[in-house]
C-alpha positions in Angstrom: -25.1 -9.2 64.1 -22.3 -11.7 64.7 -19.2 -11.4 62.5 -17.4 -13.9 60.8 -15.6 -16.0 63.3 -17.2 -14.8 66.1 -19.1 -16.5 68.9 -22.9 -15.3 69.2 -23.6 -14.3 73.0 -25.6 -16.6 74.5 -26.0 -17.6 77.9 -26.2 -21.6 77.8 -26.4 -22.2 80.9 -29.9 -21.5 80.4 -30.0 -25.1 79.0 -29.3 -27.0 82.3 -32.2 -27.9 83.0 -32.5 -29.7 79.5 -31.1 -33.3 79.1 -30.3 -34.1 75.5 -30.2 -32.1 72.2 -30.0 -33.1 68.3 -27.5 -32.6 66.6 -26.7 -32.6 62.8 -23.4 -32.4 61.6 -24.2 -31.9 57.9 -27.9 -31.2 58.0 -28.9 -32.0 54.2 -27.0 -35.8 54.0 -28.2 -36.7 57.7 -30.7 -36.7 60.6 -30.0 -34.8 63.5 -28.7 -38.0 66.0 -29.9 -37.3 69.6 -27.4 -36.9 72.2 -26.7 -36.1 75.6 -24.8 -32.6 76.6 -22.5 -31.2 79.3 -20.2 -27.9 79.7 -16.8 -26.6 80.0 -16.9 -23.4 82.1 -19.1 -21.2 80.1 -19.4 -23.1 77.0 -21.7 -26.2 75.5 -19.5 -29.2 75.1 -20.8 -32.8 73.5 -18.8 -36.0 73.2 -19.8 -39.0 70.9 -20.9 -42.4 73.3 -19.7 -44.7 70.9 -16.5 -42.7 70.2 -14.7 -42.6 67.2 -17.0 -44.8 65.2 -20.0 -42.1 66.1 -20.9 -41.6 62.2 -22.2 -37.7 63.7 -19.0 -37.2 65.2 -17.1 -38.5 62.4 -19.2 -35.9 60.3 -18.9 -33.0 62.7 -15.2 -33.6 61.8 -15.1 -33.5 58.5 -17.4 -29.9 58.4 -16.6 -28.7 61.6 -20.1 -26.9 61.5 -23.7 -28.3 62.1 -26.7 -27.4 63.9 -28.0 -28.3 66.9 -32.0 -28.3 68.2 -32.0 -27.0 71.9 -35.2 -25.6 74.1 -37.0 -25.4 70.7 -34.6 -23.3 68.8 -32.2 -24.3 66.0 -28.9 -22.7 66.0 -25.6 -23.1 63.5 -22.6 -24.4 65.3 -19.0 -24.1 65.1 -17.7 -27.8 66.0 -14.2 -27.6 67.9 -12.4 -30.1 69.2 -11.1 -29.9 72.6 -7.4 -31.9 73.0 -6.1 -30.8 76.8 -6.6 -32.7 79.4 -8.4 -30.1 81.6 -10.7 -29.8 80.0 -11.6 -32.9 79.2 -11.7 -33.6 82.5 -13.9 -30.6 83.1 -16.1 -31.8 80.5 -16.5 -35.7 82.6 -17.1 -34.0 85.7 -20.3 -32.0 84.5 -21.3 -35.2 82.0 -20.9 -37.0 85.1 -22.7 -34.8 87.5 -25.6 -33.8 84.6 -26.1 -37.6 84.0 -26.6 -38.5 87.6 -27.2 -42.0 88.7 -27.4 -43.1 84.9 -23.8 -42.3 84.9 -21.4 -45.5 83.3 -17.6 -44.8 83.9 -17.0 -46.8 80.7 -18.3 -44.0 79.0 -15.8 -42.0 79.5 -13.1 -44.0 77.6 -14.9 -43.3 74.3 -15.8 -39.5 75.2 -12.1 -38.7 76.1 -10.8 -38.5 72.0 -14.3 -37.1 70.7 -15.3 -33.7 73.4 -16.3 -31.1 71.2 -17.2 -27.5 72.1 -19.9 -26.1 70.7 -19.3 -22.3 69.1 -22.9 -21.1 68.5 -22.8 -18.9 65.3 -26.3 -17.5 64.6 -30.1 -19.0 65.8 -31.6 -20.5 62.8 -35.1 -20.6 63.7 -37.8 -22.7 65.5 -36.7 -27.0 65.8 -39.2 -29.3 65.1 -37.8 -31.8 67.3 
């Protein structure tokens, strides 16, 4: 059992294989918004493409928790903001070496105020999606 506060062990680097993931900032007013993913060290990291006028982001801000829909599981999420710059820049550099040849280095303009890591709090149950 996880306590309050405390990050569930989970090895997500199980996920890399996986491109994208839903995610829904406040599960009962919206959809779960399909996004791509990347890490910081250990942990799951997301950024919004549009930036700051990402209405999921803009949610995940306001609640700081959600759920996200990942290798056919749903788990609830502690959304925290990452501020310093290395790891931001740690975040780019997998985004950037997960996204391949797709890769746009304007992206990274709008994903520099909005990375978020992912604190996975308990797994929810089977997605749908």
């Amino acid at each position: 059992m996880v306590r309050k506060g405390e990050k569930m062990k989970i090895d997500v680097k199980k996920f890399s294989k996986i491109q994208d993931i839903y995610i829904s900032p406040d599960p009962q007013q919206h959809r779960p918004a399909w996004i791509w993913f990347a890490y910081i060290d250990d942990d799951l990291a997301v950024a919004a493409g549009r930036g700051r006028a990402s209405s999921w982001w803009n949610s995940a801000m306001i609640s700081r928790k959600g759920q996200i829909h990942i290798d056919g599981k749903v788990y609830q999420v502690e959304f925290e903001p990452v501020t310093d710059k290395e790891n931001i820049d740690k975040f780019i550099d997998s985004y950037r070496q997960r996204s391949g040849y797709s890769w746009d280095p304007a992206w990274e303009k709008n994903f520099r105020p909005t990375v978020m890591r992912l604190k996975f709090l308990k797994e929810l149950g089977k997605s749908t999606r």
